[in-house]
Backbone as CSV, one residue per row, in Angstrom:
resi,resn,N_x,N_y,N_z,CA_x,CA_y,CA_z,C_x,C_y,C_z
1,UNK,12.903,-23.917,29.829,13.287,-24.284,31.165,14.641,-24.988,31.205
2,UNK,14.895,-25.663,29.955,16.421,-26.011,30.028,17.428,-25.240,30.156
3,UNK,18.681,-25.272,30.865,18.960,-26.256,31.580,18.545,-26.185,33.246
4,UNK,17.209,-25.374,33.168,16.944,-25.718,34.655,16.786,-26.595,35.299
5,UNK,16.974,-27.024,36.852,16.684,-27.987,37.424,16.653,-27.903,38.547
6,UNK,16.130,-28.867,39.318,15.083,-28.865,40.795,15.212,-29.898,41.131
7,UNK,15.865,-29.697,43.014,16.493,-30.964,43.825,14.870,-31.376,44.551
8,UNK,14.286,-32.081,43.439,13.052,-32.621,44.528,13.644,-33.332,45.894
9,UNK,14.682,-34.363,45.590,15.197,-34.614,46.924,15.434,-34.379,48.291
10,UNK,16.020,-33.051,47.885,16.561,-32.121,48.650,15.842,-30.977,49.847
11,UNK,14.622,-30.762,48.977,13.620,-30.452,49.698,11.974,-30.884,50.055
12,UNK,11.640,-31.623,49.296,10.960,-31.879,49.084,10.478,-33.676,49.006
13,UNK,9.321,-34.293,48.816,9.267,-35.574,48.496,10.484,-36.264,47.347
14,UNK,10.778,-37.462,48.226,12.231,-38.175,47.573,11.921,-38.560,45.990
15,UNK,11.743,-38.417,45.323,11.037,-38.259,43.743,12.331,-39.345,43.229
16,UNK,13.408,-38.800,43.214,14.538,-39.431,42.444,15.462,-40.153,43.065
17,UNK,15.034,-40.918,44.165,15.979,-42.020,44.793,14.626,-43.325,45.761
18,UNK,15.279,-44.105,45.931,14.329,-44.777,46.649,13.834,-45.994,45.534
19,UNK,12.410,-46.263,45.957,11.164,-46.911,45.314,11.097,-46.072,43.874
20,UNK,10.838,-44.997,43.986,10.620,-44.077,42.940,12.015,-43.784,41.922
21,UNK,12.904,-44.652,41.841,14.122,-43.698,41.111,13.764,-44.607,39.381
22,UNK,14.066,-43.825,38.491,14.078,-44.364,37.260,11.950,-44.366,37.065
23,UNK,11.307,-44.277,38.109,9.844,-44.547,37.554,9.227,-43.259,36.630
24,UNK,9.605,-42.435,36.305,8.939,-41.594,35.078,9.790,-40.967,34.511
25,UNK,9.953,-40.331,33.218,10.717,-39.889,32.473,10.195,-38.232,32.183
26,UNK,9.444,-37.793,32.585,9.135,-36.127,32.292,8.103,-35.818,33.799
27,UNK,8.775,-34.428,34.261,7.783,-33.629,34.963,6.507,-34.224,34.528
28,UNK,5.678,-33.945,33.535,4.221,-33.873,33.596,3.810,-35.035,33.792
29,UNK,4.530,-36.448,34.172,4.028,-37.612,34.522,3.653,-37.859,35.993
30,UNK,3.851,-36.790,36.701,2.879,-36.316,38.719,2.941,-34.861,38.470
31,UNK,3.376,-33.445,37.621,2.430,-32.679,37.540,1.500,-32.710,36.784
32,UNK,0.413,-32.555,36.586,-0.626,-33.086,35.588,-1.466,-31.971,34.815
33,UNK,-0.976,-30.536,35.708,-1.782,-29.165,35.211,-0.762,-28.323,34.427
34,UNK,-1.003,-28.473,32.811,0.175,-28.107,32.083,0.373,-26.564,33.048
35,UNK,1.498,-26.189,32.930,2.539,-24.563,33.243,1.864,-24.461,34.864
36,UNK,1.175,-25.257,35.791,1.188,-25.232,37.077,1.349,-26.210,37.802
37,UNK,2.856,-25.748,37.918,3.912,-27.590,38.734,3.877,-27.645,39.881
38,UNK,2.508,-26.496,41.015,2.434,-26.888,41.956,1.655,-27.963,42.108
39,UNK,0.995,-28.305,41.233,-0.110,-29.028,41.197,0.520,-30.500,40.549
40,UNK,-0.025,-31.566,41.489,0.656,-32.853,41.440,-0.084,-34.186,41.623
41,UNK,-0.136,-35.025,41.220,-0.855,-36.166,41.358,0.048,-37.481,42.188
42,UNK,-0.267,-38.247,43.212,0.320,-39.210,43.452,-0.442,-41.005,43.366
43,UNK,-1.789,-40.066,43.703,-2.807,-41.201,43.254,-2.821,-41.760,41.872
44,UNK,-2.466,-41.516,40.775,-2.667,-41.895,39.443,-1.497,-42.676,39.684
45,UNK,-0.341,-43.190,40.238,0.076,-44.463,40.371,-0.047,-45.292,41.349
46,UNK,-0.190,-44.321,42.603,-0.502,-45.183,43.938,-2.137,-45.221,44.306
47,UNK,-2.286,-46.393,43.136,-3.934,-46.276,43.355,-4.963,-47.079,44.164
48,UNK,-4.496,-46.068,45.153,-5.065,-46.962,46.753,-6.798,-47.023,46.411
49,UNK,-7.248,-47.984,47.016,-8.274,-48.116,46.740,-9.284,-46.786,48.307
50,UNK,-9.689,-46.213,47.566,-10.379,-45.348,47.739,-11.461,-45.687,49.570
51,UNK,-12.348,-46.535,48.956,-12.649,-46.643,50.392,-12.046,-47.393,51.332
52,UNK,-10.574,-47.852,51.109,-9.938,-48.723,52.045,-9.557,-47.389,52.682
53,UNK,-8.655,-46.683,51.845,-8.184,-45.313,52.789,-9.159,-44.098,53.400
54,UNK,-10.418,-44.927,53.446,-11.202,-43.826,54.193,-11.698,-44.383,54.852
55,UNK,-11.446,-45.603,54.979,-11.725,-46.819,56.132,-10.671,-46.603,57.266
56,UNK,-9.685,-46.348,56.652,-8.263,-46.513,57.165,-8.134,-44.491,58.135
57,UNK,-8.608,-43.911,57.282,-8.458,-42.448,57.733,-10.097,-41.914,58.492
58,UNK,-10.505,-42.482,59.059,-12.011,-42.456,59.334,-11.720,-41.420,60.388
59,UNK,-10.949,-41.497,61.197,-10.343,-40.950,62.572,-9.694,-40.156,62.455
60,UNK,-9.161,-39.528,61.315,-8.071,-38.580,60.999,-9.003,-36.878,60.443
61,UNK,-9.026,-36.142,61.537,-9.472,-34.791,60.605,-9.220,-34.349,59.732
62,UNK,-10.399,-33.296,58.914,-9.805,-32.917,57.469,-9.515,-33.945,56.825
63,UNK,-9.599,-35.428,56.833,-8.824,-36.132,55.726,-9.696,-35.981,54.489
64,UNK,-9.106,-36.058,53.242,-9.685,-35.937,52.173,-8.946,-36.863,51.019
65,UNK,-9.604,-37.473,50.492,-8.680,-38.401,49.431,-8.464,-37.621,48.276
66,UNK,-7.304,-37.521,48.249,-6.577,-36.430,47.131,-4.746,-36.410,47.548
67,UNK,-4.344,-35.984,46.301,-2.850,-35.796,46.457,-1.680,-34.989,47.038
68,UNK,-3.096,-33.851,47.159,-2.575,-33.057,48.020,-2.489,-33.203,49.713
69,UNK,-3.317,-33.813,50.021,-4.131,-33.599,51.335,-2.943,-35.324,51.800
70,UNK,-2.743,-36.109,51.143,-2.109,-37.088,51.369,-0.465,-36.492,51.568
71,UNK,0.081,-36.025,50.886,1.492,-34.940,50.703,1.361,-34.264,52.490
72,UNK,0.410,-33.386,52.660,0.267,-32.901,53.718,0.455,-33.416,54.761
73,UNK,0.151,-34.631,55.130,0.458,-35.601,56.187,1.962,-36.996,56.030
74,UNK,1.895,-37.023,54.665,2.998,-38.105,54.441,4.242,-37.432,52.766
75,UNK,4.622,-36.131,53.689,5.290,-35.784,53.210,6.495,-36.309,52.287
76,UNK,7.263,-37.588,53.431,8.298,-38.589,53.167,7.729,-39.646,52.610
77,UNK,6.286,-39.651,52.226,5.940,-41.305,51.842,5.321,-42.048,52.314
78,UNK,5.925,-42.067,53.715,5.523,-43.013,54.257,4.153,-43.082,55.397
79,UNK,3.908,-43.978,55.898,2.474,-44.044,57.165,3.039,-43.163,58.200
80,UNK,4.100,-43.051,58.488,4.860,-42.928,59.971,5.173,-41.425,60.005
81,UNK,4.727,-40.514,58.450,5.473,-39.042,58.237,4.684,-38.455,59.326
């Protein structure tokens, strides 16, 4: 894959600027399914406590606690995406 590379920035969640700049040193530290980099984890550092955010998402359809389903609604990060 060298010297490939990918503007997570650019399209996608801000990965390499922000809160997040300098916090992991390889892809597979939020993809987590070796050779499938759609697949991503955000919970294994942002480890919200589980029934607070389903306390918190009680009112929200479809919600599901997972990394994906969180991405889906807070694309940018944040509460407000």
């Amino acid at each position: 894959w060298r010297p490939a590379s990918f503007n997570h920035d650019g399209q996608f969640f801000p990965i390499y600027s922000g809160k997040h700049r300098g916090k992991w040193s390889s892809c597979e530290d939020c993809h987590v399914s070796p050779g499938n980099f759609g697949v991503f984890e955000c919970i294994t550092c942002h480890a919200h406590n589980q029934g607070e955010m389903d306390q918190k998402h009680h009112e929200v359809g479809g919600y599901v606690y997972n990394s994906q389903a969180c991405y889906q609604c807070h694309p940018r990060g944040s509460g407000g995406d």
